[in-house]
FIVORO-976062 format. One record per residue (C-alpha): y, z, x; residue in three letters. Coordinates in steps of 0.1 Angstrom, whole numbers, padded with zeros to 4 digits, always signed. Layout:
// FIVORO-976062
YZXALA...
// end
This chain:
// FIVORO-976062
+0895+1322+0690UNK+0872+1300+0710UNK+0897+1301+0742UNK+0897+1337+0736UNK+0854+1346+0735UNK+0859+1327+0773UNK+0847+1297+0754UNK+0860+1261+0768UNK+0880+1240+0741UNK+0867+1207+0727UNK+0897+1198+0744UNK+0887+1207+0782UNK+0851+1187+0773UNK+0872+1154+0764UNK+0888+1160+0797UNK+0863+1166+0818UNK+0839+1140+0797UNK+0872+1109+0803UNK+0871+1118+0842UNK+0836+1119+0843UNK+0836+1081+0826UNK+0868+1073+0849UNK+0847+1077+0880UNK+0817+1065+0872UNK+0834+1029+0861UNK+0848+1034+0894UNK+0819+1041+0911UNK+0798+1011+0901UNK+0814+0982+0906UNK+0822+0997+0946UNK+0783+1009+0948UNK+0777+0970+0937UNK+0799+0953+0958UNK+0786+0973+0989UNK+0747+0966+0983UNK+0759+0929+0973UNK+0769+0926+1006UNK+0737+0935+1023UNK+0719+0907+1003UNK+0711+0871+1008UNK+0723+0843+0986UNK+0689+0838+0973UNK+0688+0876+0961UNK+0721+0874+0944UNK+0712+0845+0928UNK+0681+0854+0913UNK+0686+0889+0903UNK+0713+0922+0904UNK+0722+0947+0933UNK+0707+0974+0908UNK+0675+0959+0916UNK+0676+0954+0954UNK+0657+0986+0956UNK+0626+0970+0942UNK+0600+0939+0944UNK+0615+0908+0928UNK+0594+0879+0916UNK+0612+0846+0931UNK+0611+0811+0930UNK+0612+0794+0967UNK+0605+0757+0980UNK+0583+0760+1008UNK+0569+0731+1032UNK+0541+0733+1051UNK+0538+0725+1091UNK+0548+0686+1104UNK+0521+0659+1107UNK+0523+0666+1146UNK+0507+0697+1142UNK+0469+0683+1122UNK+0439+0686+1139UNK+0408+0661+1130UNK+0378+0681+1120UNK+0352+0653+1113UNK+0364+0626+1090UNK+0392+0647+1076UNK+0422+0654+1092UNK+0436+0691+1090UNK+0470+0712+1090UNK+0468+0752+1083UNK+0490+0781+1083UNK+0509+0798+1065UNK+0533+0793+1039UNK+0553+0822+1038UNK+0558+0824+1075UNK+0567+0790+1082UNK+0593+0790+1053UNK+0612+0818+1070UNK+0599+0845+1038UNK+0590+0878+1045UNK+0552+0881+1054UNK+0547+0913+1027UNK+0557+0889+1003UNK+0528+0880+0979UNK+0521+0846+0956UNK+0514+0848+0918UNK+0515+0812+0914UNK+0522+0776+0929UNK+0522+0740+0924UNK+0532+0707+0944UNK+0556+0697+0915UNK+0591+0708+0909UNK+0582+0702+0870UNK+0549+0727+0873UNK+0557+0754+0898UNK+0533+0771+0883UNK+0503+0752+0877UNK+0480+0767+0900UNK+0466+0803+0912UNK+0463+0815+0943UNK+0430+0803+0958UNK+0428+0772+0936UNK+0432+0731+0951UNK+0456+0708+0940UNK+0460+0670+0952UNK+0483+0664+0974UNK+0492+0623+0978UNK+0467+0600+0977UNK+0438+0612+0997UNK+0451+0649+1006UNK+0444+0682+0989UNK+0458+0716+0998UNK+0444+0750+0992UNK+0470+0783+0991UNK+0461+0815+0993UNK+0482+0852+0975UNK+0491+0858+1012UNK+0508+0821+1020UNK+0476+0806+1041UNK+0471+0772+1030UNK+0446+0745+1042UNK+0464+0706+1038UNK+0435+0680+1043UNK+0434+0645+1039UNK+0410+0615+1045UNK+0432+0594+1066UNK+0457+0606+1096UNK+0491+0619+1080UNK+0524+0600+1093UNK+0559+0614+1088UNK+0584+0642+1102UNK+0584+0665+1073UNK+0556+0689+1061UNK+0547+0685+1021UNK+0569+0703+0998UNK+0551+0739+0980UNK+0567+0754+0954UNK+0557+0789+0952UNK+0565+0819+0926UNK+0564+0851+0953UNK+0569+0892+0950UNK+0591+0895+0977UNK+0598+0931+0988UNK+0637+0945+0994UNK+0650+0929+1023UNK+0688+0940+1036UNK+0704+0920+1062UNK+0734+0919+1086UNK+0739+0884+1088UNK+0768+0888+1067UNK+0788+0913+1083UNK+0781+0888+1114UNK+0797+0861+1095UNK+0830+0881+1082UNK+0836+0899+1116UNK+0822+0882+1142UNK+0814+0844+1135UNK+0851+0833+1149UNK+0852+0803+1114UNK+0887+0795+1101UNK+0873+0800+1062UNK+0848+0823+1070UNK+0859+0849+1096UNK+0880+0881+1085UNK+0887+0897+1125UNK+0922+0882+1127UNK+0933+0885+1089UNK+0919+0921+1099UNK+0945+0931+1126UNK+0971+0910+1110UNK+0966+0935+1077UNK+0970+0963+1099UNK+1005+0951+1117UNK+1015+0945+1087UNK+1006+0984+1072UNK+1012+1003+1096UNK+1050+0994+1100UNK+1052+0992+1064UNK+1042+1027+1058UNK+1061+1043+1086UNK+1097+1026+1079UNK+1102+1042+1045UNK+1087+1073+1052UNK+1109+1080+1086UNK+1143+1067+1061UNK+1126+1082+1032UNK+1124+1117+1048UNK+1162+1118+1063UNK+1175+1106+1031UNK+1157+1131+1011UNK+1164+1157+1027UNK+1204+1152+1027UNK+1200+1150+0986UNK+1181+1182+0987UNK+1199+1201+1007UNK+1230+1185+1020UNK+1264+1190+0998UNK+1289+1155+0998UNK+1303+1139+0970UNK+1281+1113+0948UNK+1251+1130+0956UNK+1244+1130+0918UNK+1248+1094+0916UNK+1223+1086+0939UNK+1197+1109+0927UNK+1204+1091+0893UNK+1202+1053+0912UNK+1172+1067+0930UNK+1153+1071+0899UNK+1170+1041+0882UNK+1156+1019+0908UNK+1120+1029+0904UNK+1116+1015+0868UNK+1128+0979+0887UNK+1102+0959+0893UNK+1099+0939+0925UNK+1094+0909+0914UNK+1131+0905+0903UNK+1139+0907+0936UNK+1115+0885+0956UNK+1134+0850+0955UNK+1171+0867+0961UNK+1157+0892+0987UNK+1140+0859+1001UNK+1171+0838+0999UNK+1191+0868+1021UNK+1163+0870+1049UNK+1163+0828+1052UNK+1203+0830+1050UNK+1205+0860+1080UNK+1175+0843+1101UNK+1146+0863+1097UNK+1128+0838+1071UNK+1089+0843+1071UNK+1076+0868+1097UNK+1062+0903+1103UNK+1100+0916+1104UNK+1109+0896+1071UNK+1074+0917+1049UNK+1085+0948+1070UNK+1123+0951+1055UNK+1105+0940+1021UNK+1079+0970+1016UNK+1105+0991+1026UNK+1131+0983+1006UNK+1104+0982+0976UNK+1089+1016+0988UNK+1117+1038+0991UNK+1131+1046+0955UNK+1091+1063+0953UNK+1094+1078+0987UNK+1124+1095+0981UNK+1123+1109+0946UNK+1089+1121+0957UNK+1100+1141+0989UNK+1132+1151+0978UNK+1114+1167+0949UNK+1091+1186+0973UNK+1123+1197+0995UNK+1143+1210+0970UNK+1113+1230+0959UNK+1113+1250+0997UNK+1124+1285+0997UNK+1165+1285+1003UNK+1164+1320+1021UNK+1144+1302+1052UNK+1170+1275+1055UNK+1200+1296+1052UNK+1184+1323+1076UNK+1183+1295+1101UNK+1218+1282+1097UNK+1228+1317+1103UNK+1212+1313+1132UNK+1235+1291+1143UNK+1208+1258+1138UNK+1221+1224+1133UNK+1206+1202+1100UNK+1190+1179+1122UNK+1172+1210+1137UNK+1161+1224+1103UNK+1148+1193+1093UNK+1128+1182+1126UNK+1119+1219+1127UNK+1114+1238+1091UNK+1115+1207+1066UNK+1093+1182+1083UNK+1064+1207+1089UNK+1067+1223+1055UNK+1069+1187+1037UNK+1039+1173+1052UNK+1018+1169+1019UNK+1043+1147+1003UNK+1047+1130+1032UNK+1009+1122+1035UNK+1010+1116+0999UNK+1036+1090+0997UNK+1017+1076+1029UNK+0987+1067+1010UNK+1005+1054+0982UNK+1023+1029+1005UNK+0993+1024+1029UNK+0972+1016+0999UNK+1000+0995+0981UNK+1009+0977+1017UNK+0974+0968+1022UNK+0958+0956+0989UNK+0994+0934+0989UNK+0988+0895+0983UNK+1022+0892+0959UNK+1050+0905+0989UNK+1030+0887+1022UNK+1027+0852+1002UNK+1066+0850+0999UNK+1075+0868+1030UNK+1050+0861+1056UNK+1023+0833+1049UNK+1036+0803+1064UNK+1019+0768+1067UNK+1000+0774+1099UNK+0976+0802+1082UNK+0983+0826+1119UNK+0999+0854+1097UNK+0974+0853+1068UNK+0962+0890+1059UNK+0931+0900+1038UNK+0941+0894+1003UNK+0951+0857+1012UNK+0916+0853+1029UNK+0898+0861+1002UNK+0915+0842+0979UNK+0908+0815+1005UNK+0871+0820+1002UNK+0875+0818+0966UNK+0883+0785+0968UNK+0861+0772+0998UNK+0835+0792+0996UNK+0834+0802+0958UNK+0795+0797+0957UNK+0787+0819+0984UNK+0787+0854+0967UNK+0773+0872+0994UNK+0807+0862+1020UNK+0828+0867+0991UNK+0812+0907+0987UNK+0811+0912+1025UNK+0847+0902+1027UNK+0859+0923+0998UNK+0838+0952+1010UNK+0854+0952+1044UNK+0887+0948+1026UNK+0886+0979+1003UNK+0864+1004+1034UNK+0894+1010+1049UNK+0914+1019+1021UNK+0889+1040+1008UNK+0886+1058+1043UNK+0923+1069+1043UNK+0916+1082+1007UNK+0886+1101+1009UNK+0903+1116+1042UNK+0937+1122+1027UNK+0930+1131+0994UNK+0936+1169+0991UNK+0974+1163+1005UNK+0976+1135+0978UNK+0973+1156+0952UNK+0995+1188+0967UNK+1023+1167+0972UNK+1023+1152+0936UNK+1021+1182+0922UNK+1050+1196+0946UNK+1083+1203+0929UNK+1066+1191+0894UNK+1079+1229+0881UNK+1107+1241+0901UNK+1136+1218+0915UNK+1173+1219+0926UNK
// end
C-alpha cells in the first residue's frame, strides 16, 4: 500500500542509501590521492590530506646562518636572522616552542635564551629571529642546529608534478611510460571494436549455418579467464616471431576483449528495428552498406560503451604488458609497471608515489566522466528484447 499512497519502498532507500555509500568509498580515497599529491613529504609525514586545509603544528631541524656571516659587536661576536627563512619554512609560520637538543625540542619558549656550546647563547623569537652570540670568534662551515616546534600554514606545491612529468629520471619520471600507455591503448581498444562490430553484426543479422554455435562459443568464452591463456598465447607469438613488442600486447587485448565486445554489440544490433534494414535491402543496398550506413550510426552507444570498458581495462593493465611487452631494457615499460617500480625504489617517497598514481588514474577518469551516459545506454541495450 506504501507504493501505492506514492510512497518510496524501504526497498528504493537501501538502494539509493548502497549507491550513496558506493560513491562516497569511491570518492575518498581519489579526493586523497589528488590533495596527496599537492603535498610535500614532510606534510604527509606528519599529518593526513584531510587536514591540508588547515595549520598543522610541526617538528623541523633548523640551522642558523654559517660562521662567515658574524659580525663583532664589542667583545661578543654576533650572527642574526631568521630561522624560519633560512631553513627554507614558510615565513607565516609561527614557533610554540624550541630547544638546541634533539632530546628536548621543547625546552624553551619563544623569546627565552638557551646556551649554545661553550661560550655562545642564542635567543629565538615566535616569528624565527634569533640572536647567536658567543665570547670568542666562531669557526666551522655549518650554522648550529635549532629544533623548532612551528604552526605552519597550508602550503600546496608543484614540485611534484615537475618531478613525474617533466624531471627526465629513469625511476622517477612518468612522460615516456605516459605515451608508451597510450600506444599501447589506443590500438588495443580500436582492434576489437573494428572486428568486434563486423562480427556482430553478421550474428545479428546475417543467416549462414553455425551461427548458433558461435553465439553459444561467444558467451562460453567470456567466463575463460585470461590467465589460462597467457603462457600458450606467449609460446605461439615467440614460435611465429612476434615475441615481446607493441604488436605481440596488441593481438593479446584483442583476442581477450572480443568475446565482451561481441556479445555486447551483437545484443544491441539485434535489438534495431528489422523493418529499416529490410526497407534498405529492398532498396537494392548491399550488407556492407547497411552496416557502414544504418548499423554503425545506430550502434554507437555500445560501441562507446565497450570502448571504455577496454580503454579502461587496456590502460590500468600491468598482468598482459608484463608477459607480452616488458622486456629487459625498460624502453616499453607503461604506467602500471612504473609505479610498481617506484614502489620498490622509491617506496618512502609518498608524495612521487601519489603524483604518479594520480596522473595514472586522470586520464581514465577523463574518458569516464565524458563517456558515461553512452556507457550506461549501451549496457542497458538489448537487456529486454533480442533476436
Amino acid at each position: 500500500m506504501a507504493n501505492v499512497a506514492g510512497k518510496k519502498s524501504s526497498l528504493v532507500w537501501a538502494v539509493h542509501l548502497s549507491v550513496a555509500l558506493l560513491v562516497v568509498l569511491w570518492l575518498l580515497p581519489t579526493a586523497g590521492l589528488f590533495i596527496s599529491s599537492f603535498r610535500t613529504s614532510d606534510q604527509i609525514a606528519t599529518s593526513g590530506w584531510w587536514s591540508s586545509l588547515f595549520s598543522q603544528e610541526q617538528n623541523l631541524v633548523l640551522r642558523t646562518a654559517a660562521p662567515s656571516t658574524q659580525q663583532q659587536e664589542g667583545n661578543l661576536w654576533v650572527i642574526e636572522g631568521n630561522v624560519l627563512s633560512e631553513g627554507g619554512a614558510s615565513a607565516e609560520a609561527e614557533i610554540s616552542t624550541w630547544g638546541t637538543s634533539s632530546r628536548a625540542i621543547s625546552e624553551y619558549e619563544p623569546g627565552a635564551t638557551a646556551p649554545m656550546g661553550d661560550n655562545g647563547r642564542v635567543t629565538v623569537q615566535a616569528n624565527g629571529d634569533y640572536r647567536l652570540e658567543s665570547d670568542v670568534e666562531m669557526t666551522g662551515s655549518r650554522g648550529d642546529r635549532i629544533f623548532v616546534t612551528a604552526e605552519l600554514p597550508p602550503k600546496f606545491t608543484l614540485d611534484n608534478y615537475e618531478t613525474v612529468l617533466f624531471s627526465g629520471s629513469t625511476t622517477d619520471s612518468m612522460a615516456k611510460a605516459f605515451f608508451n600507455t597510450l600506444t599501447v591503448t589506443i590500438p588495443a581498444t580500436v582492434i576489437p571494436i573494428v572486428i568486434a562490430a563486423f562480427a556482430a553484426y553478421a550474428l545479428a543479422w546475417m543467416e549462414f549455418p553455425g551461427r548458433a554455435l558461435l553465439i553459444a562459443a561467444v558467451v562460453a568464452l567470456l567466463v575463460v579467464p585470461l590467465q589460462l591463456a597467457l603462457i600458450p598465447l606467449l609460446r605461439l607469438h615467440l614460435s611465429i616471431g612476434i615475441g615481446k613488442g607493441y604488436l605481440g600486447v596488441w593481438l593479446a587485448h584483442t583476442g581477450f576483449g572480443l568475446p565482451l565486445a561481441i556479445y555486447l554489440l551483437r545484443n544491441y544490433m539485434v535489438g534495431l528495428p528489422r523493418d529499416i534494414i529490410e526497407c534498405a535491402k529492398v532498396d537494392g543496398a548491399t550488407d556492407f552498406q547497411i552496416f557502414t550506413r544504418i548499423i554503425l550510426p545506430l550502434s554507437f552507444p555500445a560501441l562507446a560503451s565497450f570502448a571504455i570498458f577496454q580503454f579502461l581495462w587496456t590502460w590500468n593493465d600491468l598482468l598482459v604488458a608484463k608477459v607480452f611487452l616488458i622486456d629487459a631494457t625498460g624502453e616499453t615499460t607503461v604506467m602500471t609497471n612504473q609505479i610498481v617500480e617506484l614502489l620498490g625504489t622509491r617506496g618512502g617517497n609518498w608524495e612521487i608515489l601519489a603524483t604518479a598514481a594520480f596522473v595514472s588514474i586522470a586520464v581514465p577518469l577523463l574518458v569516464f566522466f565524458f563517456m558515461q551516459r553512452y556507457l550506461v545506454r549501451g549496457l542497458l541495450a538489448g537487456s529486454v528484447k533480442g533476436g
